[in-house]
N, C-alpha and C positions, 0 to 999 in steps of 0.2 A: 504493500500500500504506500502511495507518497505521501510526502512530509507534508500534510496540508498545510501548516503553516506557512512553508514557504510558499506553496503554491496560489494562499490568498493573500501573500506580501507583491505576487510577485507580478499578480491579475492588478493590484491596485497600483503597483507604480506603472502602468500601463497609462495613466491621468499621467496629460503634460499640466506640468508646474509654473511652467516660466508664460511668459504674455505672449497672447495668439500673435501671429506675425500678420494678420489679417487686420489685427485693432491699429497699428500704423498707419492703415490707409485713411481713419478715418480724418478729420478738420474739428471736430472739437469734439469734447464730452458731453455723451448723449444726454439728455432729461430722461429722466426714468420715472414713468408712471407702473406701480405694484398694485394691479386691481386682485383683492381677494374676498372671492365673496365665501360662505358661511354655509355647510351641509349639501352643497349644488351635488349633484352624481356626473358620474361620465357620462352617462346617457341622457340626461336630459337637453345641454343645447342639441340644436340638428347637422350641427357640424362634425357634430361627433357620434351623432343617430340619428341615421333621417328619418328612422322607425317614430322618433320623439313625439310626444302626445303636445309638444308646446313650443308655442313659436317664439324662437331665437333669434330675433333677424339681427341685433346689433353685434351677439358674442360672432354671430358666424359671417357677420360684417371683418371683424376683426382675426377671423381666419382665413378669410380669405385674402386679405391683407398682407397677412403674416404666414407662420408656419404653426402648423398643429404638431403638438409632440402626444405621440399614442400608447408610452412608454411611461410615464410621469407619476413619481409620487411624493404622498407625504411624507412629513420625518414621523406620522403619525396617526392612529385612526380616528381620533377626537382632537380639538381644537388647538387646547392650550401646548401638547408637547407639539402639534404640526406646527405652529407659529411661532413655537420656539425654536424648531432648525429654520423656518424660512427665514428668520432675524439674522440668528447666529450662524451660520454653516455648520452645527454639530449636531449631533443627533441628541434628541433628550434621555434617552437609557445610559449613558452615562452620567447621571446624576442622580443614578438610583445611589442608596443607600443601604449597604451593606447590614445594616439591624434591617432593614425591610425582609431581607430572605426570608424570616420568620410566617410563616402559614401556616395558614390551619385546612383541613382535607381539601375543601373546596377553593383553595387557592387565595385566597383572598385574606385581608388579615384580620385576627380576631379583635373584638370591641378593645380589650384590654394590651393588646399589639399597637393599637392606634393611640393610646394613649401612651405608651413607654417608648415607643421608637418611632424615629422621625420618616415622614414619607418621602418618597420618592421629590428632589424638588424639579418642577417643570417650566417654571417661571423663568423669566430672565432676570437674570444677575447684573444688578448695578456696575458699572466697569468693564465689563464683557461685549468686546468690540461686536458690536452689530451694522446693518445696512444701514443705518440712518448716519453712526460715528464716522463708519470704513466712508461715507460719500463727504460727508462734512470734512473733513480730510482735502479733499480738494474745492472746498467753496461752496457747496452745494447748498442752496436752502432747502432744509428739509420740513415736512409734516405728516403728519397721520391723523385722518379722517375717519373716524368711523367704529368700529369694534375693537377692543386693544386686546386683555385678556391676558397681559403678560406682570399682572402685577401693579394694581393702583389701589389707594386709596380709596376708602368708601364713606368717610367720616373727616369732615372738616377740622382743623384746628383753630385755637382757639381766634383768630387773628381772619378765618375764615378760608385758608390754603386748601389745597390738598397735598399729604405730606409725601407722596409720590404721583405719579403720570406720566403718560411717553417722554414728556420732558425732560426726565431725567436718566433717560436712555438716549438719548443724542437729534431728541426731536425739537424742531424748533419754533411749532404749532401745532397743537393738538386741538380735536373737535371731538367728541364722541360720548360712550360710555362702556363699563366695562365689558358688561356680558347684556344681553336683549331682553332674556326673562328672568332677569335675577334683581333684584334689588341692589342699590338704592335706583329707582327710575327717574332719573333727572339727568338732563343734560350737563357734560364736564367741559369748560373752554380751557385748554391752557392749567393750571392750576386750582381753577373754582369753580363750581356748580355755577351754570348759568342762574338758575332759579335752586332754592336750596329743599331740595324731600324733606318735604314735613308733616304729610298727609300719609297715612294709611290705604293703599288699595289691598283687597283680601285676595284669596286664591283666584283662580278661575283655570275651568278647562275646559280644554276643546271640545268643540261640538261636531257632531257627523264626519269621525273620523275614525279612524281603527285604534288609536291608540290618545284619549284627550291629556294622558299626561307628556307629552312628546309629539303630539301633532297639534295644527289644529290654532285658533286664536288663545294661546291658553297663557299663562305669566302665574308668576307666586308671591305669597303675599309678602308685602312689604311698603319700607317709605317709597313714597314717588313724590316729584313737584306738583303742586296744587293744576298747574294747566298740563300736565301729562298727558298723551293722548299715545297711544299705538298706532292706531291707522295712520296708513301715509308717515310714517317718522322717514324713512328713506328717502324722500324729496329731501325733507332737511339735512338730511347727510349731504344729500348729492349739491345742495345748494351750497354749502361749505366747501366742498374739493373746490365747485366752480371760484366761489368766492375769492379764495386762497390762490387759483390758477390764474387768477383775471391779478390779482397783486403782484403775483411775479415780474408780470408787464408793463409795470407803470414804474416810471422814471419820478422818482423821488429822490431824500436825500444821497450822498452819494456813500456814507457809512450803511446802508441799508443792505439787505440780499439780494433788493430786486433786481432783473436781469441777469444775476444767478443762473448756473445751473439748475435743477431742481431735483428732487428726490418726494417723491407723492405717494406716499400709502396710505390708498384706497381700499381701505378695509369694510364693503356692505357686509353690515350684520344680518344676511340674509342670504338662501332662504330656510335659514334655521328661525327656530319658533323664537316667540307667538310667528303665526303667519298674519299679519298684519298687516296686508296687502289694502293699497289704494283704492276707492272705490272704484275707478276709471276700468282696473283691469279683474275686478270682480265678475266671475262669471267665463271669462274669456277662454280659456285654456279647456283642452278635454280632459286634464288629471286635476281635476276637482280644484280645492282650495290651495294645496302644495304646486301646482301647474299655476294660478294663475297668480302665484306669490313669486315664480321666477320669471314668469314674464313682467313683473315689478320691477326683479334686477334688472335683468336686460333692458329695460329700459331705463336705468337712471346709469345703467354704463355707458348709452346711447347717450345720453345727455356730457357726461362728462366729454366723451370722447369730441361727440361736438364743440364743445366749450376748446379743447386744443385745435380744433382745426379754426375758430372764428378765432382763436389769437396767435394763427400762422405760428404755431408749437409742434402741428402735428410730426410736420417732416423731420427735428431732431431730437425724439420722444422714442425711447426705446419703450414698451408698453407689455410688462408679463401679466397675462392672467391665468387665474387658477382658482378652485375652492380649498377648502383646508383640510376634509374630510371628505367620507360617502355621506349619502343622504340617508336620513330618519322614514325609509320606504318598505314598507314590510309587505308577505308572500300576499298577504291579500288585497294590499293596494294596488299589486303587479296585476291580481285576477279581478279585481275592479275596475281598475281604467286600462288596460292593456298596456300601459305604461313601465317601460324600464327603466329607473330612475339613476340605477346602475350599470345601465348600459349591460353588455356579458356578464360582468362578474357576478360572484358570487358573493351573497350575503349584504350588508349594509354599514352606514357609521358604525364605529367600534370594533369591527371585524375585524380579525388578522389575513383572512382572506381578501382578494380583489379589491373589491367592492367597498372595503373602507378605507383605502390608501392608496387605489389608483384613480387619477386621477384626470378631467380635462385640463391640457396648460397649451396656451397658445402666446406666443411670441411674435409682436410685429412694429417692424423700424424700416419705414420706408426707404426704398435707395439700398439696403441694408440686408437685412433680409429678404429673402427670396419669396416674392407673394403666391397664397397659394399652395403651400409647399407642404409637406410631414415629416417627420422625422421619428422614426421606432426605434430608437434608443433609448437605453434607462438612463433615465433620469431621478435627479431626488429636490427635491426642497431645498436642501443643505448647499446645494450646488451654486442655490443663485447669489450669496456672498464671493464668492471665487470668480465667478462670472461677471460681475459689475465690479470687483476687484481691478479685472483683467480689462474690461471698456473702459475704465477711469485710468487707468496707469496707477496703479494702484497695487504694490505685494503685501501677500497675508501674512502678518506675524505670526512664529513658529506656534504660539499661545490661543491663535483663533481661528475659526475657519478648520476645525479638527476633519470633519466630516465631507468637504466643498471641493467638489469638481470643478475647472473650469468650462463648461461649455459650449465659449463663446466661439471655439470654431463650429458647433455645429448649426448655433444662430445664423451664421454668418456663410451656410450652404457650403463650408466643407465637410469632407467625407473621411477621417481620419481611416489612418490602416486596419486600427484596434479600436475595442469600445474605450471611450473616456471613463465611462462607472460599466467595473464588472460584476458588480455587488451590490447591496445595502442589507441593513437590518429593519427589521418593522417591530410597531409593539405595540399592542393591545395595555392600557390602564388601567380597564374596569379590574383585569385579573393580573396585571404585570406580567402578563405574559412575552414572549419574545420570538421572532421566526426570523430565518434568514434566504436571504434570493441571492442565487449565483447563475448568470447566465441563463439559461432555462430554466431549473429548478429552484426549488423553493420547500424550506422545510420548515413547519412549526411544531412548535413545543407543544407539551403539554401542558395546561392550568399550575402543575403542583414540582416543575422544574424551573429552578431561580437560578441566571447565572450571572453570577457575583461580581463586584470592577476588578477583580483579580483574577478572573476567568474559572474561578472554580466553578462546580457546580454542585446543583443540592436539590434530590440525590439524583446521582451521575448514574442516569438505567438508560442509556442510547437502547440500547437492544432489546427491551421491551415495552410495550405500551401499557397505558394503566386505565382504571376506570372502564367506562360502555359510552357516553356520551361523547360531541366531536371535541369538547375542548380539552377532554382527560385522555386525548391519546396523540401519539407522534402524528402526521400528516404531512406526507411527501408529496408534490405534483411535478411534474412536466408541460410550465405554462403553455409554450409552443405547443405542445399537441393536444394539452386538457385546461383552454385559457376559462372554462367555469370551475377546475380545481373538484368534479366531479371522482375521480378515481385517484384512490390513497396508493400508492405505489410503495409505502414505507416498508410492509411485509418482501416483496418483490425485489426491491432494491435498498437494501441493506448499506452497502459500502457507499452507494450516493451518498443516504442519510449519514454514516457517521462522517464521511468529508465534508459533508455540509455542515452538521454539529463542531467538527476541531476549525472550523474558518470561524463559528462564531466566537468560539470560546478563546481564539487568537485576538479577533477582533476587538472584544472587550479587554482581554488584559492588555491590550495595546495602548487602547486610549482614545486610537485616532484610524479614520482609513485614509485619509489623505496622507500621501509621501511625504516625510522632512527634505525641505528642499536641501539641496546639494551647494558646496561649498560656497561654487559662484553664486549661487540665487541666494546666497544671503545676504 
């Protein structure tokens, strides 16, 4: 048997390090618009399903545009560790926490576990160069619009602050709030609540849907500001990206940003719940209230994107979008509206399968990218630090970017010899579970196996499964020939799986899968 370890050191330094020789061509550093919307599936724009029950026409404006990557995922199957590799370039399973190993049968940790040992942290880290730092770096004005989730503030200080907010990750304008249906509901500008939650709203859940605590117009109770509303709040987001984008462009003092480069994350918190769709597009869509909540987004991306072309931005606007997970769509909403909200895959948010980590990501930069275009290469989240690294002139220190591929040649319609990413790890939260994708295959763990930042494991049974249910056994697939992950090949193929197990367990006691750059690159 080979040394696995070398052989997933040796797939990863296969990622070029050094700057595309393709980004020299360009005349200046681009603007970067980061559109991420909130629970979207693969399968729901129609550029990615024409099968789709709901009309797309702006995302798949901007695939046509641009290039569709069909290969793409998160650092994650739920929001906050996916938004923590797209920040950071590392993946969030390395900030588990060694007391966490601790389980009880069903994987998960017991009440009195949660109280004596610290959780896994998923948050970003104060100090920890992110996309908004790495672009500020060269001038860039930056901001984030929209859903954050990476760690704010919910309680004013006495002086009336908030004592964190993007702000103090490298943003240099924030609009938003933390999470959609979680309290406190009130608007956050910059450091303050626009309006201050002082009111109580009670529970509520969805109506005529399969699931009201997770579909549906539903939110929990909690303070909201006195003029709070749900419907339509997405306008307001999108009138603030515009806002903020129309300020760039005015010639003011000359100590100011404007005329700046820019860095814009556009984060709609949508279309995860409440679905609290505008009235305008009520009704619209054939995938009931979830369908006519993404044709919401699409249309306030519609609107943004407009806002760049009326302030002639468009052309030097590198513009990624993505969601941050699978979507909240279960087996009976598929047999209700014939809608696949996950496209092929299998399973939904949260999944370690498909379907909650693959993802739609379209790329497009006029003159730049190749319009029209696709690309089937893996991709990760983590990757796009490295990659606006590499368009800004810009090298990662050895300390960040653990996980970031550059893959601005492939933006940029070359075709390298080798993949750039041979690999990634995925992870489920609800159970801390872990699986690993190498080229075609793809192996997940079991619920009640923990593998530790030291790469131990606990306990180390590669060669048998445990439990009857799908999350308490090993599960091997061969994406390319089984991309629904239907047929467990783990019995069958034995020595896949354990080479697929010693590349993870190198992986984590590594640290990092990006290469230490070499002498010169440093």
């Amino acid at each position: 048997m080979k040394n696995f370890r070398s052989f997933f050191l040796s797939a990863l330094l296969l990622a070029p390090f050094s700057l595309s020789a393709a980004n020299a061509s360009r005349t200046a550093s681009p603007n970067i618009l980061l559109i991420l919307v909130d629970d979207m599936g693969y399968g729901d724009p129609r550029c990615f399903n024409p099968e789709s029950k709901i009309a797309t026409p702006h995302i798949d404006k901007l695939a046509a545009e641009g290039m569709r990557f069909t290969d793409a995922h998160a650092g994650g199957s739920i929001c906050v560790p996916s938004r923590y590799s797209l920040l950071s370039g590392r993946m969030p399973y390395r900030n588990w926490n060694a007391a966490s190993a601790k389980r009880t049968k069903k994987g998960d940790l017991s009440a009195l576990e949660k109280k004596h040992f610290p959780q896994p942290q998923l948050q970003h880290e104060p100090g920890r160069l992110n996309l908004a730092t790495l672009t500020k770096r060269r001038g860039y004005a930056t901001a984030c619009v929209g859903k954050w989730h990476q760690g704010m503030s919910t309680k004013a200080e006495a002086d009336g602050t908030l004592k964190m907010t993007p702000l103090d990750f490298g943003f240099d304008y924030y609009f938003g709030f933390d999470a959609p249906e979680q309290a406190p509901y009130a608007w956050i500008e910059n450091k303050r609540f626009v309006v201050a939650p002082t009111e109580t709203i009670e529970d509520h859940p969805g109506e005529d849907v399969t699931n009201p605590q997770t579909q549906g117009a539903h939110w929990r109770k909690g303070l909201a500001a006195p003029d709070w509303k749900f419907e339509g709040y997405l306008s307001t987001v999108a009138s603030k990206a515009d806002a903020w984008l129309e300020k760039q462009t005015q010639n003011t003092e000359p100590s100011t940003k404007n005329n700046a480069p820019f860095f814009l994350y556009y984060a709609i918190p949508a279309p995860h719940a409440p679905w609290a769709t505008a009235g305008e597009f009520t009704g619209k869509s054939s995938a009931g209230q979830y369908g006519d909540y993404v044709m919401n987004v699409d249309a306030m991306i519609g609107q943004v994107m407009a806002t760049l072309e009326k302030l002639k931005l468009k052309d030097n606007t590198l513009v990624l979008f993505s969601s941050d997970n699978g979507p909240v769509w279960y087996a009976q909403d598929i047999e209700k509206f014939s809608h696949r909200a996950a496209g092929p895959w299998n399973g939904m948010k949260g999944a370690l399968t498909e379907a909650g980590h693959h993802m739609p990501f379209i790329a497009s930069w006029p003159g730049k990218i190749p319009a029209g275009s696709s690309c089937g290469e893996l991709i990760c989240f983590a990757d796009i630090l490295a990659t606006v690294a590499s368009l800004i002139g810009e090298k990662l220190p050895n300390d960040a970017g653990e996980d970031s591929f550059d893959i601005s040649p492939l933006l940029l319609g070359e075709k390298p010899a080798r993949p750039i990413r041979h690999g990634m790890v995925h992870v489920n939260y609800g159970s801390y579970t872990l699986a690993i994708r190498e080229g075609d295959w793809k192996l997940i763990l079991p619920a009640d196996v923990y593998v530790a930042q030291d790469g131990t494991i606990t306990p180390d049974h590669i060669v048998k499964t445990t439990g009857k249910g799908p999350n308490n056994k090993f599960q091997l697939y061969n994406l390319r020939n089984d991309p629904g992950e239907v047929a467990n090949l783990f019995s069958q193929e034995p020595d896949k799986a354990k080479e697929l197990f010693a590349s993870l367990k190198a992986d984590i006691a590594r640290g990092r899968s990006r290469s230490w750059p070499t002498a010169l690159e440093r």
